[in-house]
Every structure is written in structure tokens, then in C-alpha cells.
DOLOPA-743191 format. One record per residue (C-alpha): residue in one letter; x, y, z. Coordinates in steps of 0.5 Angstrom, whole numbers, padded with zeros to 4 digits, always signed. Each point is the difference from the previous one (the first is absolute). Layout:
AXYZ/...
//
This chain:
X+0203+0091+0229/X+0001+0007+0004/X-0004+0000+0007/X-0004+0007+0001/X-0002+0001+0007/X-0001-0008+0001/X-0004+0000-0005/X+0004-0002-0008/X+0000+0006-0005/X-0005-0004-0004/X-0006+0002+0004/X+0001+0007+0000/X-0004+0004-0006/X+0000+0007-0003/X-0007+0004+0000/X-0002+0004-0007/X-0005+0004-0002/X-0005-0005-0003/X-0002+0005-0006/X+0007+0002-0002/X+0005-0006+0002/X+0005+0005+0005/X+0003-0001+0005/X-0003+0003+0007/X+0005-0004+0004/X+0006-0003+0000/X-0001-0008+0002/X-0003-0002+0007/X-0001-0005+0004/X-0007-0002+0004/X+0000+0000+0007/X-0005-0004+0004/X-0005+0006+0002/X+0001+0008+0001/X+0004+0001+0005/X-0002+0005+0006/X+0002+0007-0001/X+0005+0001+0004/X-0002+0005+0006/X+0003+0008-0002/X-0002+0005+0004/X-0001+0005-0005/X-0003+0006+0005/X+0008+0000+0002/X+0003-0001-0006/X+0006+0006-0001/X-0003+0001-0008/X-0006-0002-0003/X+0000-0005-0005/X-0002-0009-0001/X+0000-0004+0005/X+0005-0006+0000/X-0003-0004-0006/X-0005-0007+0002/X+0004-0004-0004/X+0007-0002-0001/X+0004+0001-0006/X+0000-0004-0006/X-0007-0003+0003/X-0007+0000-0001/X-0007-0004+0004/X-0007+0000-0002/X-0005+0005+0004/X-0005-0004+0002/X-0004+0005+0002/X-0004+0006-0004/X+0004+0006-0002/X-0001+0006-0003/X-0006+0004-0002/X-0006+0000+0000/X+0000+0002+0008/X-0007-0002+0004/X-0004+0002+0005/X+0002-0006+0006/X-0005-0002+0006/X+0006+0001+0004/X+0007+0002+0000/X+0006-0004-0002/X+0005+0001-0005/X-0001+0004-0005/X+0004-0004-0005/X+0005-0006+0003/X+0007+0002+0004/X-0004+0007+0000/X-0004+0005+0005/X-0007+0002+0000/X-0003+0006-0004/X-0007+0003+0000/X-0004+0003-0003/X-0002+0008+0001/X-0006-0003+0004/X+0006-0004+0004/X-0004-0006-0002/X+0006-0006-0001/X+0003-0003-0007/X+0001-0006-0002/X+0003-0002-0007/X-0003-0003-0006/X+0006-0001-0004/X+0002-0006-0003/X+0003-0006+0002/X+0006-0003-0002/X+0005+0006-0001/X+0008-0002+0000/X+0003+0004+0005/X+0007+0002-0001/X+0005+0004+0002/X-0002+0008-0003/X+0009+0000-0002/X+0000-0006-0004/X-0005+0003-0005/X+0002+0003-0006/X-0002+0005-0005/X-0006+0001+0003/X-0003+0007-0001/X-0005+0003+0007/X-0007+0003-0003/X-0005+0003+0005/X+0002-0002+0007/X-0004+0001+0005/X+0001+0006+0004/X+0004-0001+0006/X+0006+0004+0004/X+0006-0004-0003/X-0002-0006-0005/X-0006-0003-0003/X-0005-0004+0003/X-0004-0005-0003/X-0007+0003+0001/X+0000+0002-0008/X+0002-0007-0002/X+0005-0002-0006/X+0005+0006+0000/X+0006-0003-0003/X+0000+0001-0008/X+0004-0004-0005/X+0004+0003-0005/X-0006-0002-0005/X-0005+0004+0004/X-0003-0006+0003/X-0002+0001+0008/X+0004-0007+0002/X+0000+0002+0008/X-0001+0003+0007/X+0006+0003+0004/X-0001+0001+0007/X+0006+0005+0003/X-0002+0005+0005/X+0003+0001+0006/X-0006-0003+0004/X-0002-0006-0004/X+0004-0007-0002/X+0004+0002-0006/X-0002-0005-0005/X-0001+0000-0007/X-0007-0004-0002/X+0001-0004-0008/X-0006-0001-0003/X-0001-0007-0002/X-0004+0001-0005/X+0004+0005-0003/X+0008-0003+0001/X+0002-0007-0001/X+0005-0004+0003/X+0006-0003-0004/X+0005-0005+0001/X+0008+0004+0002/
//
């Protein structure tokens, strides 16, 4: 059996739209965690654009954390979402997400056949505050990118949405 990153080919798997069976990612392997996104100085950046991707290629983890919408007024400031920075509200009180648990996190360049539908506003990407924007070719929203300059450049799948098959 071929070795893949320490790990053997067997346990690497291939997300798929779980309304309509296609493939939304060639096959991955799971890391132990999301990683830290990696520090980018966006301000400086000679051109907009994302951010280096939080999770390497042919890899994905689990978010442990709430991700996406809906957005909630905070007690006090943190994160809006994981990785990410603090929004306000119009009133500069803090948010917080209340988004679901349990996104597999992957690389935004391993998804494939995926459509963007009604991103976020932002300078020069999708954010995640509208949640799910990533559309199947069935019609199905089945995830959430995240590729502005200033926020980790991630795509969220949606649990309930993708299932995971063996490569």
C-alpha cells in the first residue's frame, strides 16, 4: 500500500454533494486540528487578493468551533469567527458566530466544480458572514468560502450537506 504524507492511501477520502453524489474534492487526508492561519500582512500585500490557504493541499480538519452565520451580538469582543478578526455591529457593539459546528475545513484550490452564489460583500473575496456560498452543480448550497484578503482563506463544507468517501 502506497504511503501519503505518513499516513497510508486508505485513509484518505473524497467529499461529494450528498444530494447529488459529485465530487467536490479530489481525495484528502484528515489533519489532527485546523492549523493556525499562517500570518499575512494584507495591508502591505502588492495586490489584493486571499490570503495564503489555512489548510494545506490534499488535507482537511474538523472546526470544532461555530463558523458562519448567523452572527450574534457578543458580551465582549473575541473573534468573530476562528482564525479570523472582530466585526461590529453599525452600533460598534461585538460579534460573535453562532454558525454550526463541525465544518470540514479544507483548502479553497482542492474543491472542484463549485459555483459562488451571494457572497458577502468585501474588497476582494467572500467573506463568511452570509453563510453557505458555494453552490453544487445540482443547485445545492454545500459550502462556505472565506477569500478575502483579510480573513484566512478557507472553504467551510457543510456537514450536513457533503459526505465523505473512501479515495
Amino acid at each position: 500500500m502506497s504511503e501519503q504524507h505518513g499516513q497510508s492511501a486508505a485513509a484518505a477520502v473524497v467529499f461529494v454533494c450528498a444530494t447529488c453524489g459529485a465530487g467536490l474534492t479530489g481525495p484528502l487526508r484528515r489533519l489532527p486540528s485546523v492549523p493556525e492561519a499562517p500570518y499575512y500582512e494584507w495591508w502591505e500585500a502588492d495586490s489584493m487578493g486571499p490570503s495564503p490557504a489555512t489548510v494545506p493541499l490534499g488535507c482537511y480538519a474538523i472546526e470544532t468551533e461555530p463558523y458562519g452565520a448567523p452572527l450574534v451580538v457578543a458580551e465582549v469582543p473575541g473573534p468573530t469567527y476562528p482564525r479570523g478578526g472582530i466585526l461590529y455591529t453599525v452600533d460598534h457593539q461585538p460579534l460573535i458566530s453562532q454558525g454550526p459546528r463541525g465544518n470540514i475545513v479544507i483548502n479553497p484550490d482542492d474543491a472542484r466544480g463549485l459555483e459562488l452564489r451571494h457572497a458577502s460583500p468585501a474588497c476582494c473575496g467572500a467573506t463568511p458572514t452570509g453563510g453557505l456560498n458555494q453552490l453544487c452543480a445540482c443547485g445545492t448550497l454545500v459550502a462556505t468560502l472565506c477569500s478575502d484578503c483579510c480573513l484566512p482563506y478557507e472553504l467551510h463544507l457543510s456537514p450536513d450537506r457533503v459526505r465523505a468517501i473512501p479515495a
